[in-house]
C-alpha positions as CSV (number, residue, x, y, z in Angstrom):
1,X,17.6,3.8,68.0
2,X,16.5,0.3,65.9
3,X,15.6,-1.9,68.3
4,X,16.0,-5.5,68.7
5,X,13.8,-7.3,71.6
6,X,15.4,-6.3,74.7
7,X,17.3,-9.2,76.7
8,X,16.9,-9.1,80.4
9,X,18.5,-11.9,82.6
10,X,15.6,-14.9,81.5
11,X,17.3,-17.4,84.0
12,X,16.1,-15.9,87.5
13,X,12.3,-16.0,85.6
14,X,12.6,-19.4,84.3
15,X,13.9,-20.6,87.7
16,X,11.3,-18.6,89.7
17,X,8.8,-19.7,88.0
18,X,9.4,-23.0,88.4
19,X,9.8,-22.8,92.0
20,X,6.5,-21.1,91.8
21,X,4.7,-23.9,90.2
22,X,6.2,-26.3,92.7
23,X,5.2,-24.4,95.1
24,X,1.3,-24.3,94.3
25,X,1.6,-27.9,93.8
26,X,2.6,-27.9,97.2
27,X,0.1,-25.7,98.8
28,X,-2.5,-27.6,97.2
29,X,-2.1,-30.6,99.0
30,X,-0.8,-29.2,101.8
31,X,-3.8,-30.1,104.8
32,X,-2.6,-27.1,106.9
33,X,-5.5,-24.2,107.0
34,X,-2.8,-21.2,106.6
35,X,-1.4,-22.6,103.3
36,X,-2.5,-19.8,100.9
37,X,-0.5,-19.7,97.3
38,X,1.5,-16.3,96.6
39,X,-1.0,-14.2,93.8
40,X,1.5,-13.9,90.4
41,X,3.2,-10.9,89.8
42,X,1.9,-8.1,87.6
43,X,4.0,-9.0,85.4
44,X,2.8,-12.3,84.3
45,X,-0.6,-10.8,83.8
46,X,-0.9,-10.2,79.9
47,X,-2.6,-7.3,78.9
48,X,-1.9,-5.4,82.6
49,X,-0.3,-2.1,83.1
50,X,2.8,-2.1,85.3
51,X,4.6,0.5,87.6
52,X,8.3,0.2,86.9
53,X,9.4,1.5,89.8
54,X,6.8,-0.6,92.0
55,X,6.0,-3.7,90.1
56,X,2.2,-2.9,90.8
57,X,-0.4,-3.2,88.6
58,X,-2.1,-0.1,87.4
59,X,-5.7,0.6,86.1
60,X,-5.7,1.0,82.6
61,X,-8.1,3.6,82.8
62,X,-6.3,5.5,85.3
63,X,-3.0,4.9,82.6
64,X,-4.8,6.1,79.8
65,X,-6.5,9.0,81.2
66,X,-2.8,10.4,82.8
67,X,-1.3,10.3,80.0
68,X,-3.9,11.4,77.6
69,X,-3.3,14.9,79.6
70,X,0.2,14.9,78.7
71,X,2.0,17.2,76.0
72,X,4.2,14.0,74.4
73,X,3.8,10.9,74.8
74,X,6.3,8.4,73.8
75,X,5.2,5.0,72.7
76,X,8.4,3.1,72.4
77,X,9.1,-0.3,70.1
78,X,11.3,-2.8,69.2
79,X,10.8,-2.0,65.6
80,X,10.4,-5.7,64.2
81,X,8.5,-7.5,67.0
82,X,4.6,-7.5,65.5
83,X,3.0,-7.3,69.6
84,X,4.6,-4.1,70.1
85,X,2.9,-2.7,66.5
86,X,-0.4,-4.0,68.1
87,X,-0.3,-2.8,71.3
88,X,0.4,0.8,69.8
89,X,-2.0,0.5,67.7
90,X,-4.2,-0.2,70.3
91,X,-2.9,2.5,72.5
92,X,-2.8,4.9,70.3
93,X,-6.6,4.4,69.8
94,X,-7.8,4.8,73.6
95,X,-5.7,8.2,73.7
96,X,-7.6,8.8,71.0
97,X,-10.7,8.4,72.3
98,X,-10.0,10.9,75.3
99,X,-8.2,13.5,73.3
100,X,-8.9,13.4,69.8
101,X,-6.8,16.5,69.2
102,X,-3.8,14.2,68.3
103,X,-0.6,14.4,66.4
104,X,1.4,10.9,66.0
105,X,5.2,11.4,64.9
106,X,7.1,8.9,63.1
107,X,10.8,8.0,63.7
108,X,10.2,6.0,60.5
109,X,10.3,9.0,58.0
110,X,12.6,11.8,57.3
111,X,11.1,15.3,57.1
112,X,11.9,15.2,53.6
113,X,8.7,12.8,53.1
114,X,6.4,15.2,55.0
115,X,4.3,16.2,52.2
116,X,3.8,12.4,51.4
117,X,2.6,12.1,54.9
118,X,0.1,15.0,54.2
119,X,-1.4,13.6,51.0
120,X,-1.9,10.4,52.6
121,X,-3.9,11.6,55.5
122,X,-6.0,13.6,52.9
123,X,-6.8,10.1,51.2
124,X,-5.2,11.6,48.1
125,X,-3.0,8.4,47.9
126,X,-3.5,4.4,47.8
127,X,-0.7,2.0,50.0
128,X,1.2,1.0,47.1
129,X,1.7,4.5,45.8
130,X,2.9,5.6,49.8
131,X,5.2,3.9,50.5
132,X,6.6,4.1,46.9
133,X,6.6,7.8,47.5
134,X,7.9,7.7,50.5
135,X,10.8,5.0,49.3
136,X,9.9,3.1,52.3
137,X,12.3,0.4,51.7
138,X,15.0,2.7,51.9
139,X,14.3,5.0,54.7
140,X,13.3,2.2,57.0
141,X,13.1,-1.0,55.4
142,X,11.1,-3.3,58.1
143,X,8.1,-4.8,56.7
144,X,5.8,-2.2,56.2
145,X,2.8,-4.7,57.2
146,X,4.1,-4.0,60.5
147,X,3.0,-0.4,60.3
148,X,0.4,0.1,58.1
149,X,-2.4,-0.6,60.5
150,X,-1.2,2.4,62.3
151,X,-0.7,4.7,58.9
152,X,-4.4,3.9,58.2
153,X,-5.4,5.0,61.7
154,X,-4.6,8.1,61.2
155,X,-5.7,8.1,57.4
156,X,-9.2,7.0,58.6
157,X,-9.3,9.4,61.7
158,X,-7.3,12.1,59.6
159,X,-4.7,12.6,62.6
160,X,-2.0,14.8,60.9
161,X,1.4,12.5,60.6
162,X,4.9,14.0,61.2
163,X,8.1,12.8,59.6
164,X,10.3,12.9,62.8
165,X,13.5,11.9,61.8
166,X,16.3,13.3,59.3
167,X,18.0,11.7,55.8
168,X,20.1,9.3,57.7
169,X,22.7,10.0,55.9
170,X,23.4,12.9,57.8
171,X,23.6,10.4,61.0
172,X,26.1,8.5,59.5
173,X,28.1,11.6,58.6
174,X,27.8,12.5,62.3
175,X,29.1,8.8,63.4
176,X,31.7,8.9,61.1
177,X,33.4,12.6,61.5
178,X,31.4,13.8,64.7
179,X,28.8,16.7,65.2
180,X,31.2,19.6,64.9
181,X,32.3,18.4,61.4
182,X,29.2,18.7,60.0
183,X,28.8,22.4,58.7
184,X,25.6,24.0,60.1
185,X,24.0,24.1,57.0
186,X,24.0,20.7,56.3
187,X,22.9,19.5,59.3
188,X,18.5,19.8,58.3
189,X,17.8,22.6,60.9
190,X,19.2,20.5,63.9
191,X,20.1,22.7,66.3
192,X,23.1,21.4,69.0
193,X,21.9,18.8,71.1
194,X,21.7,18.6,74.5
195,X,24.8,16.8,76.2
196,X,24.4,12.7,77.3
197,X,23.6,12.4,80.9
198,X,26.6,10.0,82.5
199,X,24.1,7.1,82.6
200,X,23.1,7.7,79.2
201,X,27.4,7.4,78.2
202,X,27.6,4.5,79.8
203,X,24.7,2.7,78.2
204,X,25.8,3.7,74.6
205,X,29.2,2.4,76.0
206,X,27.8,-0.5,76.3
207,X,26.6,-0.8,73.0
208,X,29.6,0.7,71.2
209,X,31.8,-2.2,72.6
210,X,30.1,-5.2,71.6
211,X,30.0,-4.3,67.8
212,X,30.7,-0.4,66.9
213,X,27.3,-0.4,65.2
214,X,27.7,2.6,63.1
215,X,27.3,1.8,58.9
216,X,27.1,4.6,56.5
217,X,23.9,3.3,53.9
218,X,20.9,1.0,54.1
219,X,19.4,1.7,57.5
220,X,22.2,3.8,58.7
221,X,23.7,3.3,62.3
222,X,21.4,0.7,63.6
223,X,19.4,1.1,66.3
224,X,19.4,-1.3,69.6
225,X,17.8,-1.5,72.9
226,X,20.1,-0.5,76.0
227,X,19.4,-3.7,77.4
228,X,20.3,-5.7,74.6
229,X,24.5,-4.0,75.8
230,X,26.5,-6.6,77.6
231,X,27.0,-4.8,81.0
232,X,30.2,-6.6,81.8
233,X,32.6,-3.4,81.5
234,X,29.9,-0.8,80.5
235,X,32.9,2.3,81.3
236,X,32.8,4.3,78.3
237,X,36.2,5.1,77.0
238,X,36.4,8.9,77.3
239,X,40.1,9.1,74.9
240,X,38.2,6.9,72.2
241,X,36.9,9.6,68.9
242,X,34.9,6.4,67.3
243,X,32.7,6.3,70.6
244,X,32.4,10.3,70.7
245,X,31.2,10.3,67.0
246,X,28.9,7.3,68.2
247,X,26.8,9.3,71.1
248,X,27.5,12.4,69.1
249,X,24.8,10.5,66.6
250,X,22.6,9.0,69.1
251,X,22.1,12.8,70.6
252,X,21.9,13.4,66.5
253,X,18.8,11.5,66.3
254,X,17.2,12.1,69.6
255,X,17.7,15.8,69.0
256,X,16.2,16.0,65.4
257,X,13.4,13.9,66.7
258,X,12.2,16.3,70.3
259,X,12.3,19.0,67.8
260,X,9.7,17.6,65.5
261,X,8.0,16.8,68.3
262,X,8.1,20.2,70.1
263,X,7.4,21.8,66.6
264,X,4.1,19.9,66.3
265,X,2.9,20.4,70.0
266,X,3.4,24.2,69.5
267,X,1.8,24.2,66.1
268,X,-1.2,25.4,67.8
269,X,-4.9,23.9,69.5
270,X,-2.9,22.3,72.5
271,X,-2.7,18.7,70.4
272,X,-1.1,15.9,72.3
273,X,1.6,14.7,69.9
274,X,2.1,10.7,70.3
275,X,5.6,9.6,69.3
276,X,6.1,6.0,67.6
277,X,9.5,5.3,68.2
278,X,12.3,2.7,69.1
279,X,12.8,1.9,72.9
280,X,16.6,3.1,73.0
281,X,15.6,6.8,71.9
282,X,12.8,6.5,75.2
283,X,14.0,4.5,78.0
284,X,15.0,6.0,81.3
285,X,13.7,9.3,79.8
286,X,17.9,9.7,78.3
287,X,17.0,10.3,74.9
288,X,14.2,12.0,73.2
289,X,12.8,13.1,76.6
290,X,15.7,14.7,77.9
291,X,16.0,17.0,74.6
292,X,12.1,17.7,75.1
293,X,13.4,18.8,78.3
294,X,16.1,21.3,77.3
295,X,13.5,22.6,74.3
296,X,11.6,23.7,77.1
297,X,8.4,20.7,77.0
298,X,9.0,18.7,80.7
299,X,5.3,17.7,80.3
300,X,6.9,13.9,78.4
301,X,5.6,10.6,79.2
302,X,7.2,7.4,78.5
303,X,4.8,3.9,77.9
304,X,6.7,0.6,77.2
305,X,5.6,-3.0,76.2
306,X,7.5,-5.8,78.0
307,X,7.2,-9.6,77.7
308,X,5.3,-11.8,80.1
309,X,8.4,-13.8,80.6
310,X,10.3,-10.8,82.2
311,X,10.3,-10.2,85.9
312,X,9.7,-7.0,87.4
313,X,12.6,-7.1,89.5
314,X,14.9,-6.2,86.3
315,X,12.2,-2.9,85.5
316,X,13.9,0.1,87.7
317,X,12.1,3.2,88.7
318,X,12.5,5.7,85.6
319,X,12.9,3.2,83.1
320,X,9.1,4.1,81.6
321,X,5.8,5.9,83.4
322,X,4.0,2.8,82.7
323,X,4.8,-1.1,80.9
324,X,2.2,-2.9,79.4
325,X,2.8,-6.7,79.3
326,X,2.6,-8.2,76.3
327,X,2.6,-12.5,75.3
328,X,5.7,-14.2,75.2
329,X,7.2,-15.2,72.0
330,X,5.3,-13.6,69.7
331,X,5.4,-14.2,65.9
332,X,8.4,-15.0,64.1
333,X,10.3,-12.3,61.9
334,X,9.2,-12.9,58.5
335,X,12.4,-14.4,57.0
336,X,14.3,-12.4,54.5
337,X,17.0,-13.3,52.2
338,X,20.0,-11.5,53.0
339,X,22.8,-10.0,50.6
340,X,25.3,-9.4,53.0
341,X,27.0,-6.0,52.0
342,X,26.7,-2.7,53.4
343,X,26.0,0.1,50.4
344,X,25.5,3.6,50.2
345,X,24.1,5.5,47.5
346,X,27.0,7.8,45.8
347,X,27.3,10.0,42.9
348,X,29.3,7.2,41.1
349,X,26.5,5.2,41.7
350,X,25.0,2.2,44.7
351,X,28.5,1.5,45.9
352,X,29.2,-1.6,48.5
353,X,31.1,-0.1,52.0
354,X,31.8,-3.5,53.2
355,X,30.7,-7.2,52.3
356,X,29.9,-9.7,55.3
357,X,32.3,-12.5,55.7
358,X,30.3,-16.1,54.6
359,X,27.5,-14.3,53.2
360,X,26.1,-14.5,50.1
361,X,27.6,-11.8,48.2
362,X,31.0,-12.8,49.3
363,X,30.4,-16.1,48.0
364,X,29.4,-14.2,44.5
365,X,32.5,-12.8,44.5
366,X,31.2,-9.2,45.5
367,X,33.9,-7.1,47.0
368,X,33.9,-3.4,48.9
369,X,34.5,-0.6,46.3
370,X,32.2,-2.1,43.3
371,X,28.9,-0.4,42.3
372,X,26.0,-2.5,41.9
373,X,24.9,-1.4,38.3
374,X,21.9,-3.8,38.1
375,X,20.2,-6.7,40.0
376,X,18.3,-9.2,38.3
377,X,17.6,-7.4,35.1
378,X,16.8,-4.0,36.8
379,X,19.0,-1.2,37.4
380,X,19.8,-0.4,40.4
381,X,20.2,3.8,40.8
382,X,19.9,3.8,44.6
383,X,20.3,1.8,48.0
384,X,16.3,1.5,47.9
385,X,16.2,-0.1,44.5
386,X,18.5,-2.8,45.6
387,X,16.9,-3.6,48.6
388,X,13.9,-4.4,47.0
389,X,15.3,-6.3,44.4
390,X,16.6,-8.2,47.2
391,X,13.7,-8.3,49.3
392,X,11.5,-10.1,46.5
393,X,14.0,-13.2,46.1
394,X,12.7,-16.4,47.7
395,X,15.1,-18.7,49.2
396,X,17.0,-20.9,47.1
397,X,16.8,-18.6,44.9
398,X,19.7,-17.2,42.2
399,X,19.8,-13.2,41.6
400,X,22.1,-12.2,38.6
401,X,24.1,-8.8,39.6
402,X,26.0,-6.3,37.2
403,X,28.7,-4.2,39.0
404,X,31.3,-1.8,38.0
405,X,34.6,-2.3,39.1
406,X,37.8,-0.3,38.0
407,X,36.6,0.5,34.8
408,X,35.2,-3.4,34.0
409,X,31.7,-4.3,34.2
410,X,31.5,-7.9,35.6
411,X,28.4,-10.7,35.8
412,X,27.9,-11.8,38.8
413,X,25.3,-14.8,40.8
414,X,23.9,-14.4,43.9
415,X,23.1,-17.8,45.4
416,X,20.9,-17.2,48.3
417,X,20.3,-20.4,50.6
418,X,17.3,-22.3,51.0
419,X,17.3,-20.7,54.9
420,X,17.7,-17.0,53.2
421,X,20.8,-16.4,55.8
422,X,23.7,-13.6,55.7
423,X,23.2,-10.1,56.4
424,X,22.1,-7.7,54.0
């Protein structure tokens, strides 16, 4: 599951912490001998390792070590937040270091790239020609800056790569017409997945009734942090087929992904296989642990960045093994212009599912049903060619589009705005 930063209840930080600074203010005038400040909390300590369950600070050797004597380990991310590329990065390096018998799996790539993956660990390609090979603005689609540091660690270290995930076309299948629809031949090897825990329900619950975020094309169903759910009426509604189909293609995802993950472990030498993956597939051990679990590999740890700004008090025993705090804030998101349609690639052709109301295309005159024939001079012959096209306009920018519709081929202009706003 992508995954946007995680929101945790910011108010009781902000106004603790402010009491907190009053406080030491306080203490250090304060004449009285037995006037000692309270020490911060772990968790406002960047660069410390946290117990969830506790709120104590851990060694970071002692982390390291633990977990570099695990079978998995599960290094979870919101996917566009730059720290959390970093701190795997950086983590991914120490386990290194104690067991450099290492496998790291990608959610990132479908197993359909996996001979990509090999030929760039070999050094038998350059960046450009990778991710071109890879169509890495179609499978994933995040800026690939983000990631490469971590490609080239294994390139440099020639730790195998794994292509984790499957064409996500056959999640959106799954979210549209559920699991049992989908004939077993067609569903890439993945064998039934093990059932949502109740907890796990009522998270996805959560998510499936502030926006139904299941989209067939582009980045598929989209992928989101549990926390980032309002909580307000998290009961999932057990009569509802749209929110069956939805967990049917969570499980969809975590399932394909334990078993490239159990596949690699058992490929033989005892490797410890490091998964690079988004926090909703990791958290509370629901997903991806809990199919390693029912494939038989118990032996799964969980590691987690979190944001100085939030308070231990909202971390609960189980959500990871171990949280590393990270700075607040971080970088901004590089801005990109956005379309605003949904696509999917057809046999007629890049066809648009759905066109977001005020965005760009709309304003074009764009409308669900017409195939995007060209873009800017180019043709366009799949979801990945248009996102790029997309992906190189600046803002304020106009991008002339050709599409098919009942037979006519019309002109079109895309006016993006100076901000780059709208959805793609």
């Amino acid at each position: 599951m992508s995954s946007p930063k995680p929101v945790w209840p910011r108010f009781l930080t902000v106004a603790a912490g402010s009491w907190l600074v009053a406080g030491l203010a306080a203490c250090a005038s304060d004449p009285r001998p037995d006037a000692v400040a309270e020490p911060p909390s772990p968790c406002s300590t960047v660069g410390a390792w946290v117990d969830p369950g506790s709120g104590s600070r851990l060694g970071y050797d002692a982390v390291i070590a633990t977990q570099a004597a695990r079978a998995v380990v599960l290094l979870g991310e919101n996917h566009h937040d730059r720290r959390h590329h970093r701190w795997q990065l950086h983590t991914v390096a120490a386990l290194h270091g104690r067991r450099p018998d290492m496998i790291l799996g990608f959610e990132m790539f479908p197993r359909k790239v996996q001979p990509v993956l090999d030929r760039w660990v070999a050094g038998e390609l350059t960046t450009e020609a990778f991710l071109r090979e890879v169509n890495w603005s179609e499978v994933w689609g995040f800026d690939a800056d983000l990631y490469l540091p971590l490609f080239h660690f294994a390139r440099q270290h020639r730790v195998p790569m794994v292509a984790l995930n499957v064409d996500r076309a056959l999640v959106a299948r799954v979210a549209r017409e559920g699991w049992d629809s989908v004939a077993a031949e067609d569903r890439e090897g993945v064998s039934d997945p093990a059932p949502a825990n109740e907890a796990y329900r009522q998270s996805l619950a959560s998510v499936y009734k502030m926006s139904h975020l299941y989209v067939t094309g582009g980045k598929g169903v989209r992928e989101i942090s549990l926390y980032e759910a309002s909580t307000e009426d998290p009961t999932a509604p057990p009569d509802d087929p749209g929110f069956r189909h939805f967990v049917e293609a969570q499980l969809t995802w975590d399932r394909a992904m334990a078993e490239a993950l159990a596949r690699a472990r058992r490929s033989g030498g005892n490797p410890l296989v490091v998964g690079i993956v988004g926090h909703g597939h990791a958290e509370h051990g629901w997903g991806i642990p809990r199919q390693l679990d029912d494939l038989g590999i118990s032996d799964t740890a969980v590691l987690l960045p979190v944001d100085r700004a939030d308070d231990c008090g909202v971390l609960a025993a189980g959500f990871a093994n171990a949280v590393f705090v990270v700075e607040e804030g971080g970088e901004p998101e590089r801005p990109r212009p956005r379309l605003g349609v949904r696509i999917e690639t057809t046999d007629t052709g890049v066809r648009v599912g759905q066109v977001m109301p005020g965005s760009v295309a709309e304003a074009a005159g764009i409308k669900a049903g017409d195939i995007v024939a060209a873009a800017a001079g180019f043709p366009v012959n799949n979801v990945g060619d248009l996102i790029e096209i997309v992906g190189r306009q600046a803002p304020g920018t106009w991008l002339p589009v050709t599409v098919r519709r009942g037979g006519k081929t019309l002109e079109m202009i895309a006016r993006f705005p100076g901000g780059g706003a709208a959805d793609r």
